[in-house]
Each structure stands twice: as C-alpha cells, then as structure tokens.
VEXDREN-2710 file (C-alpha; in Angstrom, 1 decimal):
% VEXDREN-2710
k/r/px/py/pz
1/UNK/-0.3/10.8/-8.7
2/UNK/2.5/10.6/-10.7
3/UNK/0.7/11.0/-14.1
4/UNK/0.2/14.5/-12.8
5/UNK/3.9/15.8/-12.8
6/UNK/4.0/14.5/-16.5
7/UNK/4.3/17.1/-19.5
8/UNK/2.4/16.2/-22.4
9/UNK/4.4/18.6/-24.7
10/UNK/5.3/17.7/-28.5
11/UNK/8.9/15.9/-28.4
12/UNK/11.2/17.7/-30.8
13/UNK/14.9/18.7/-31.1
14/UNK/16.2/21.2/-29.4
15/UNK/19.5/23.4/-30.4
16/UNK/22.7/22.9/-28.4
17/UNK/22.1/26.2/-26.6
18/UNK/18.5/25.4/-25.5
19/UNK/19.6/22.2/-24.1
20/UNK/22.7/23.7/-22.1
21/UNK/20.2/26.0/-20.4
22/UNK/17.5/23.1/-19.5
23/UNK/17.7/21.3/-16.4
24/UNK/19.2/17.9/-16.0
25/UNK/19.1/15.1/-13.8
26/UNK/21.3/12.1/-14.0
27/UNK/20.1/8.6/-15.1
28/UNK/21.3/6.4/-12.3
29/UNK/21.4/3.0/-11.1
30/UNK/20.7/2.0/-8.0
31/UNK/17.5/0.8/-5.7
32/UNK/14.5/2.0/-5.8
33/UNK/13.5/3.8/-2.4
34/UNK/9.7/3.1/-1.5
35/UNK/8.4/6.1/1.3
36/UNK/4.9/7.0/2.4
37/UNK/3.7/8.9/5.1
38/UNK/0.5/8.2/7.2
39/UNK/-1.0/9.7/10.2
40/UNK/-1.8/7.6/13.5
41/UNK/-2.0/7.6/17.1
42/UNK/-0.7/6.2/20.1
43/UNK/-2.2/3.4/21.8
44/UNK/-1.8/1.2/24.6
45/UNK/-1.3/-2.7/23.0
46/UNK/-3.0/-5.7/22.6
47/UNK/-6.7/-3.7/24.3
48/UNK/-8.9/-6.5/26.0
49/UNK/-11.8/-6.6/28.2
50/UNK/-11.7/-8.0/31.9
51/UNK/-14.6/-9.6/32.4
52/UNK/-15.7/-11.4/35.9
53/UNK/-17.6/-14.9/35.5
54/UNK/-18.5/-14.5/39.2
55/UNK/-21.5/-13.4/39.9
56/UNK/-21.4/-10.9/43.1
57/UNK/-20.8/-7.5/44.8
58/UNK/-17.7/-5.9/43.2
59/UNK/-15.7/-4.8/46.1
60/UNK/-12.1/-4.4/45.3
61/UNK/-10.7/-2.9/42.0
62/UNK/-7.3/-1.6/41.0
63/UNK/-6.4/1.8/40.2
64/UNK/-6.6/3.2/36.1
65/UNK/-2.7/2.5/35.0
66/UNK/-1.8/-0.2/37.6
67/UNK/0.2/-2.9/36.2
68/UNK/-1.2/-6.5/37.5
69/UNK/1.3/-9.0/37.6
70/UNK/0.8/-12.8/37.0
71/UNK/-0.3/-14.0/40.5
72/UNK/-1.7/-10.9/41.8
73/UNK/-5.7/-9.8/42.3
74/UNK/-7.4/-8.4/38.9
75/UNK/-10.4/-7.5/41.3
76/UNK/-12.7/-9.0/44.3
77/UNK/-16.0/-10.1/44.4
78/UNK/-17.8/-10.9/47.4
79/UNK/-14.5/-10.0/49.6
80/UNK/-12.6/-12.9/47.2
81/UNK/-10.1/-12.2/44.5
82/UNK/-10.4/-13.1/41.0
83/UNK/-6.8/-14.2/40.6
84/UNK/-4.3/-13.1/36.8
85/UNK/-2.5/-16.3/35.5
86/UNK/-1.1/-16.5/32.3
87/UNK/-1.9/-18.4/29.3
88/UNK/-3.6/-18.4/26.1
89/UNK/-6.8/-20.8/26.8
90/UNK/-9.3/-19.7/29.2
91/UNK/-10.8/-20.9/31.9
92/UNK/-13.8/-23.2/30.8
93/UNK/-14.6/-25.5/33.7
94/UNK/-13.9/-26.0/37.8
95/UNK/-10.4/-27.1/38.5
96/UNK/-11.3/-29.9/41.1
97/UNK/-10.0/-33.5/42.7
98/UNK/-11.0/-36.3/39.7
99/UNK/-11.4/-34.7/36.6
100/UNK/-10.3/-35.1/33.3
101/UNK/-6.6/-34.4/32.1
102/UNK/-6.3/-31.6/29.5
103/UNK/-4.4/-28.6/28.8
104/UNK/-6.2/-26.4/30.9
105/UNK/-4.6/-28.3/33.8
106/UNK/-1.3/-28.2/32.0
107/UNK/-1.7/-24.4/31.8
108/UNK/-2.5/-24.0/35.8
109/UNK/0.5/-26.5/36.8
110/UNK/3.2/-24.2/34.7
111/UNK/1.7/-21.0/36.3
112/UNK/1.7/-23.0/39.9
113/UNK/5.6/-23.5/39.3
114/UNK/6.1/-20.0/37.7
115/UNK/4.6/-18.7/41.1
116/UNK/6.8/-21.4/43.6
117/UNK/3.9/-23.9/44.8
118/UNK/4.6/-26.6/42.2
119/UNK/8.1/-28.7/41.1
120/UNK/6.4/-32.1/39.9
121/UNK/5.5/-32.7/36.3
122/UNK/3.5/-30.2/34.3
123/UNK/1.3/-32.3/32.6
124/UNK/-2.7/-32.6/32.0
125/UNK/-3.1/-34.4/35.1
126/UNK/-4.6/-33.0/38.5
127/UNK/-2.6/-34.7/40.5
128/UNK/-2.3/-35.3/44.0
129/UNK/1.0/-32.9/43.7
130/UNK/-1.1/-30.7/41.9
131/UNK/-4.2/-30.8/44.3
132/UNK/-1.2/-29.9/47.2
133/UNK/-0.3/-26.7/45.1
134/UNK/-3.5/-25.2/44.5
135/UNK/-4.2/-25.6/48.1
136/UNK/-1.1/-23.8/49.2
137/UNK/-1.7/-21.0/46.7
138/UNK/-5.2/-20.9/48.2
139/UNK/-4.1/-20.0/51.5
140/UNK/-1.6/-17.2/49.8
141/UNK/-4.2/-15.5/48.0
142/UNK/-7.0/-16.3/51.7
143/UNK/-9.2/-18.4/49.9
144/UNK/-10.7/-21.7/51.4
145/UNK/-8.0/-24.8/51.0
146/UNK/-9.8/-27.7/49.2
147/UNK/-8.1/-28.1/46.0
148/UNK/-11.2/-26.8/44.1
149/UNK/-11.2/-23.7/42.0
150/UNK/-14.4/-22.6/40.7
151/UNK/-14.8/-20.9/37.1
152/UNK/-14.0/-17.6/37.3
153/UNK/-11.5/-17.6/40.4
154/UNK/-8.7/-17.3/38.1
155/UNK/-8.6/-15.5/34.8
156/UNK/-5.9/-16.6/32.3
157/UNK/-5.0/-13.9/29.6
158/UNK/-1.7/-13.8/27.4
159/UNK/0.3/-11.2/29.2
160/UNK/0.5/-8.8/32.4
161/UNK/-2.4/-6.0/32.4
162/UNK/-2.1/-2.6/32.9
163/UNK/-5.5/-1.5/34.4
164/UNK/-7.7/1.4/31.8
165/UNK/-11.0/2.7/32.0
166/UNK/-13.6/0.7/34.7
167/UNK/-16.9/-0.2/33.3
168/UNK/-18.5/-0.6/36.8
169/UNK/-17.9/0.7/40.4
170/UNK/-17.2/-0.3/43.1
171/UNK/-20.4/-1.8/44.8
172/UNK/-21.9/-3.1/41.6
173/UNK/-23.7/-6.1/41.4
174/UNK/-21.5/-8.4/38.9
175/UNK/-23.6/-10.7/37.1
176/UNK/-21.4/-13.2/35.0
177/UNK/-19.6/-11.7/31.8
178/UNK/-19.9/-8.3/33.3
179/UNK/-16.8/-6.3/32.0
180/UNK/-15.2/-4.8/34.9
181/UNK/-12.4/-2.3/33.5
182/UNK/-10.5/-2.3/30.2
183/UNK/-7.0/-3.4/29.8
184/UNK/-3.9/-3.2/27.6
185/UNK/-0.3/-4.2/27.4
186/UNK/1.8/-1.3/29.5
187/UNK/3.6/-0.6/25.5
188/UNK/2.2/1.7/23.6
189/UNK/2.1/0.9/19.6
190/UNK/1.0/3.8/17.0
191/UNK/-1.9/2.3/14.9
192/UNK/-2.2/3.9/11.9
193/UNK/-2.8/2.9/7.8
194/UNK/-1.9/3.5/4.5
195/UNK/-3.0/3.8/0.9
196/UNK/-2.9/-0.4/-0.5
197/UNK/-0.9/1.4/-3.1
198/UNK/2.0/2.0/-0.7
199/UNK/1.7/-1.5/0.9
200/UNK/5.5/-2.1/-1.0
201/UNK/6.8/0.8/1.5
202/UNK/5.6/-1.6/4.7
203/UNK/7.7/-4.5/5.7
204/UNK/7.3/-6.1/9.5
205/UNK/10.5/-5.8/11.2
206/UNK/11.7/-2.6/9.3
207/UNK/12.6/0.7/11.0
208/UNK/10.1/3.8/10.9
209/UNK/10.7/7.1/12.0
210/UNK/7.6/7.8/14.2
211/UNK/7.3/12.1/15.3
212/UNK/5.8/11.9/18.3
213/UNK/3.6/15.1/19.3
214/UNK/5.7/18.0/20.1
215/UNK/8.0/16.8/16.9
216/UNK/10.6/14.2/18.8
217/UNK/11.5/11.8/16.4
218/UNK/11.8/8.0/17.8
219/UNK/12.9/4.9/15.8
220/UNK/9.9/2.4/15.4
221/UNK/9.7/-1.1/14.5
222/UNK/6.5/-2.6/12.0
223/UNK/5.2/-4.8/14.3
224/UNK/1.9/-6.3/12.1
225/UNK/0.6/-5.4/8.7
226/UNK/-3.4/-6.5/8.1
227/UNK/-5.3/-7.3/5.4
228/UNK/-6.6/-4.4/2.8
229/UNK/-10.1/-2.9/3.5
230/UNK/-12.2/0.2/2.9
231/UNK/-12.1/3.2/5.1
232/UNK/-13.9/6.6/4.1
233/UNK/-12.3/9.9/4.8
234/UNK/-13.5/12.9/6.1
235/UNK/-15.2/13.3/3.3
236/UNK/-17.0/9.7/3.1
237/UNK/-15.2/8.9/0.2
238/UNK/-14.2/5.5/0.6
239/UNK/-10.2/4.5/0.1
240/UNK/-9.4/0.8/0.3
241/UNK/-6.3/1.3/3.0
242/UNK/-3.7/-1.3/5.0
243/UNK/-3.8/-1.4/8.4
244/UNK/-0.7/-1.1/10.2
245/UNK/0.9/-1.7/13.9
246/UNK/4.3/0.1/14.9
247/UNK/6.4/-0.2/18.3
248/UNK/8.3/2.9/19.3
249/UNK/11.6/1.1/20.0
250/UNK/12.1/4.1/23.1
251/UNK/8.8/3.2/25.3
252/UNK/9.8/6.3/27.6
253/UNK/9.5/8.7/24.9
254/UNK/6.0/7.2/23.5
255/UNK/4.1/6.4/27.0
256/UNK/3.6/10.2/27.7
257/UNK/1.3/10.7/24.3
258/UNK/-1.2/7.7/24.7
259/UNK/-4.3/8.6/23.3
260/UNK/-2.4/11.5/20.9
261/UNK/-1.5/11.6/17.4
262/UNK/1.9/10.8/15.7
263/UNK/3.4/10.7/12.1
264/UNK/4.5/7.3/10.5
265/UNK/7.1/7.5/7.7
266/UNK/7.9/4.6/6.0
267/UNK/10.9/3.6/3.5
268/UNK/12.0/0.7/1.8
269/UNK/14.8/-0.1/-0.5
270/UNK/14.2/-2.8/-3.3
271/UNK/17.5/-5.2/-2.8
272/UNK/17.8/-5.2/-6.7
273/UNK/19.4/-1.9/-8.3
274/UNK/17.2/-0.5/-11.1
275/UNK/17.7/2.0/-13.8
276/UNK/15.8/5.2/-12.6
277/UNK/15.1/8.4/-13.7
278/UNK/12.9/11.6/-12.1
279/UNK/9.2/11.6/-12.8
280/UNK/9.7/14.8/-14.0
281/UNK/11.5/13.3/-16.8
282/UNK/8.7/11.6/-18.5
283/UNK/7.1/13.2/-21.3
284/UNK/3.6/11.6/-22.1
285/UNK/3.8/11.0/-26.4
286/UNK/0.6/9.2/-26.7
287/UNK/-2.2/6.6/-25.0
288/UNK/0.5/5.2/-22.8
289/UNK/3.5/6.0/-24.3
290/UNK/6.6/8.0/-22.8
291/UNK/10.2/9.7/-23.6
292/UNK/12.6/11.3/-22.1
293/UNK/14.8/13.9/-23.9
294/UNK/18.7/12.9/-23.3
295/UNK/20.8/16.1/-23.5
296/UNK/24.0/16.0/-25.3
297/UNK/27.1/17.9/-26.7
298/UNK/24.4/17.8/-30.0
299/UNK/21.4/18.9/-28.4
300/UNK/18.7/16.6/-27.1
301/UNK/17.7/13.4/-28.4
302/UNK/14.0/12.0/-27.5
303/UNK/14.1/8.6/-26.4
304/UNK/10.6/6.4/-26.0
305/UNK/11.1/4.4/-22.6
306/UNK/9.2/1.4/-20.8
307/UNK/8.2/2.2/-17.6
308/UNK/8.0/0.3/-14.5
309/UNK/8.1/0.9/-10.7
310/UNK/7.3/4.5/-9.5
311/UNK/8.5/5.0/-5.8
312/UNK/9.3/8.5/-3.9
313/UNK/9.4/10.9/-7.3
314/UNK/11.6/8.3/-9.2
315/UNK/10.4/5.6/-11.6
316/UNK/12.0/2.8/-12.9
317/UNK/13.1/2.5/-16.6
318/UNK/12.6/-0.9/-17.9
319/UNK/13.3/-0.5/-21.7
320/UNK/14.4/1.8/-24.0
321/UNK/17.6/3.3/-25.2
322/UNK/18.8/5.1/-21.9
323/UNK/22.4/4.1/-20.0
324/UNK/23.5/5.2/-16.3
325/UNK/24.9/8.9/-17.0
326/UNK/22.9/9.7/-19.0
327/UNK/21.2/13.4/-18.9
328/UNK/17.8/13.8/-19.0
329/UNK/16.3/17.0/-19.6
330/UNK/13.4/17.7/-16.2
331/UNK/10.8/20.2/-15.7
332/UNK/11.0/22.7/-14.2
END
C-alpha cells in the first residue's frame, strides 16, 4: 500500500521561492505507532456443545439464555438430571465403591467440597468420605443414594453455561452423544481478523477501541491471537489473515449486540523511538531506491534514505543524511 502514495518524479533542485511554497513536514523522533482496522462481530465465548451420554426420553431442558451454575441441572432424561460440575477432564467411566484412584475422582471430590458435601482430603481416592458425599448430594439433586454415579449423570465442562440454541425438544429420544442445546460463556468477545501484515499492531493484553453497532465506543482487551491462515473475500480471492479474540472490558454495553457486527481498531507503539518521516515524503529514484527533498534557507536538497518500518502513514528512516527537524518537502 504504501508504494502507492510514492512520487516517482525526477529529484532536482528547487529555487528558494519554490521551496518556501511546498509543503513541509517535520522529521521527528519518536515511536512508531502501529494501527489497523478490521471488522468483526460479537459473540458469546468459549461456544461448546452439550451433549447427553444417557440414552433416554429428554424431558426437562432450560430456557435459551439461562445461566447454569456449577451444581445445578443442564437437562433431564428419563425424569433424572444430568448434573454441571466443573473441571477440565471429562467424565470417562462410572464413579463407584472400589475403583481405581485418578484424577477424575480428584476432580469430583473438589466439586463435592465447592458444593458443601465434602471437607476430607481431595485426592484420587473414592473414599469411604467420598462415597458419604456423593450419596448426600444424591439425595439433593433426588437421585437414588448408593454412592454410584453412572457416565453421563454429571457433566464436567470448564466454566458456568449460559443456555443457546436447542438441538432437540423436549420429548426426544436421546441416544448417547446426542447434542442437546449449544452453550457459551455469559461474555461476549468480538471475533474478528486482520491482514498477517498488520500482526505488529496486535499484542494480547493491549487496549482496543471496539464501536459497537449504533457507534458507542467501548475499551477492549486482546484476549488471543491465532496462528496465520487463508481466508477468501467476497470476492474469493484468498488473503492469508490472523485470527483475533477481543473482550469488551464493559460486558453491559456489548451483551445487547450478540450476533451483530463491530469495528476493531488496533494501535501499538514500538518502545524504541525511531527517526520517521511521512510516506508522502518518499520519492522513488530507482529499483528500490528513495529520497526525500530537505527544504532549507537555500532551497531543497535531495537526500537518498534507507528505509525501514512503515506503520500508520509514517515510515521509519534507517540511513541516510536526515536529522530530527529537519523539513521535508510532502505531496500534496
């Protein structure tokens, strides 16, 4: 892009009165600002699937946008819940009196204590103590009290749900690995990407603006940055592009425009202060090579410069006989 805003005009001398009449710009000093722009929209976070490995009538199911809480009923089959607990690893064989320790059982005893049945050790073992917990949260949740929890009773995802789109109705006939509903975090994040070119601008952790439909601006936070990879425009000309992940810092203002579009801009200083001139500064003297004209008391002066950076109509001057104050002559 910037090659485009470069003149490709002879460099010669100029009299004092033609350069008093050109337009200047300052050489400064200073970082070097990185900003892109890039479309998006508004999504609910971390999208799963809530699958039943019971098999059954479906008979209970929340309502789209309820928030399900660790402890609480993700949906019923066969008139029994299918019970949230948290944790990262899920659940891959019957909790029951003699089996082996692991970290499944670890998992199930710190949820146990989270929810007020369980004070002993939270270890791999299933315990007597543990065997006494799961039977008292049994007869919380009315489900028979015999220390044994099938596959599929409880499901263990990372996080609280809130309740999307259901898959089946009520009155289905759930086979196991039917997905029930879809579910999200209760955040929204703006999913969006830009050109790999502009991956510089995008640091996680730095401040966006994000405009929201309607125009409000909200502060947002780069929550993830992918890997590079090819995306075709409307068009179908492909563009190799960085995915990117932002959280609106003001949930209230984002919720409302789920599913809508928003604008991403993105900035980012380089720590290091570079000398810097416009882009339309640079004159193109041959294959590769570039000037700038330096007005004076004496006219102009054309100076051959290295180039290095460009970022946000600027671009970085690496060699060549230029100081900070200097005037360079710009197009107009």
């Amino acid at each position: 892009m910037a090659a485009k805003a470069l003149s490709s005009a002879p460099v010669s001398a100029e009299t004092p009165a033609q350069a008093s009449s050109a337009a200047t710009a300052p050489v400064v000093s200073g970082p070097l600002t990185f900003t892109t722009r890039s479309n998006g929209k508004v999504e609910f976070a971390d999208p799963r699937e809530v699958r039943s490995e019971l098999a059954g009538v479906l008979n209970g199911i929340p309502d789209t946008g309820e928030i399900v809480e660790q402890g609480q009923q993700l949906f019923r089959v066969a008139d029994r819940p299918v019970v949230l607990l948290l944790g990262d690893l899920p659940m891959w064989r019957d909790f029951a009196p003699g089996m082996t320790d692991g970290a499944d059982v670890e998992q199930l005893k710190r949820n146990l204590a989270d929810l007020g049945f369980f004070d002993g050790d939270i270890d791999g073992t299933y315990s007597w103590h543990a065997q006494q917990a799961v039977m008292a949260w049994q007869k919380s949740v009315g489900l028979a009290q015999d220390a044994v929890v099938p596959r599929g009773r409880i499901v263990f995802l990372p996080h609280a749900v809130r309740v999307g789109d259901r898959k089946v109705g009520l009155g289905a006939d759930l086979a196991p690995g039917t997905v029930v509903y879809a579910a999200s975090r209760d955040t929204v994040v703006v999913s969006t990407t830009v050109p790999v070119a502009d991956r510089e601008a995008v640091v996680v952790g730095s401040e966006v603006a994000v405009v929201l439909p309607g125009g409000e601006s909200v502060t947002g936070r780069v929550a993830s940055v992918g890997e590079p990879r090819s995306e075709e425009d409307s068009s179908g000309k492909s563009h190799i592009v960085v995915p990117v992940v932002v959280t609106p810092v003001d949930q209230s203002a984002a919720l409302p425009h789920a599913s809508l579009p928003a604008q991403v801009t993105f900035s980012r200083s380089t720590e290091e202060s570079v000398l810097q001139v416009p882009v339309s500064a640079l004159l193109a003297v041959d294959a590769g090579a570039y000037a700038v004209e330096v007005a004076g008391d004496d006219g102009v002066r054309s100076v051959p410069v290295e180039l290095g950076r460009f970022a946000d109509g600027k671009v970085e001057i690496v060699g060549g006989d230029l100081h900070e104050g200097d005037e360079v002559v710009i197009a107009e």
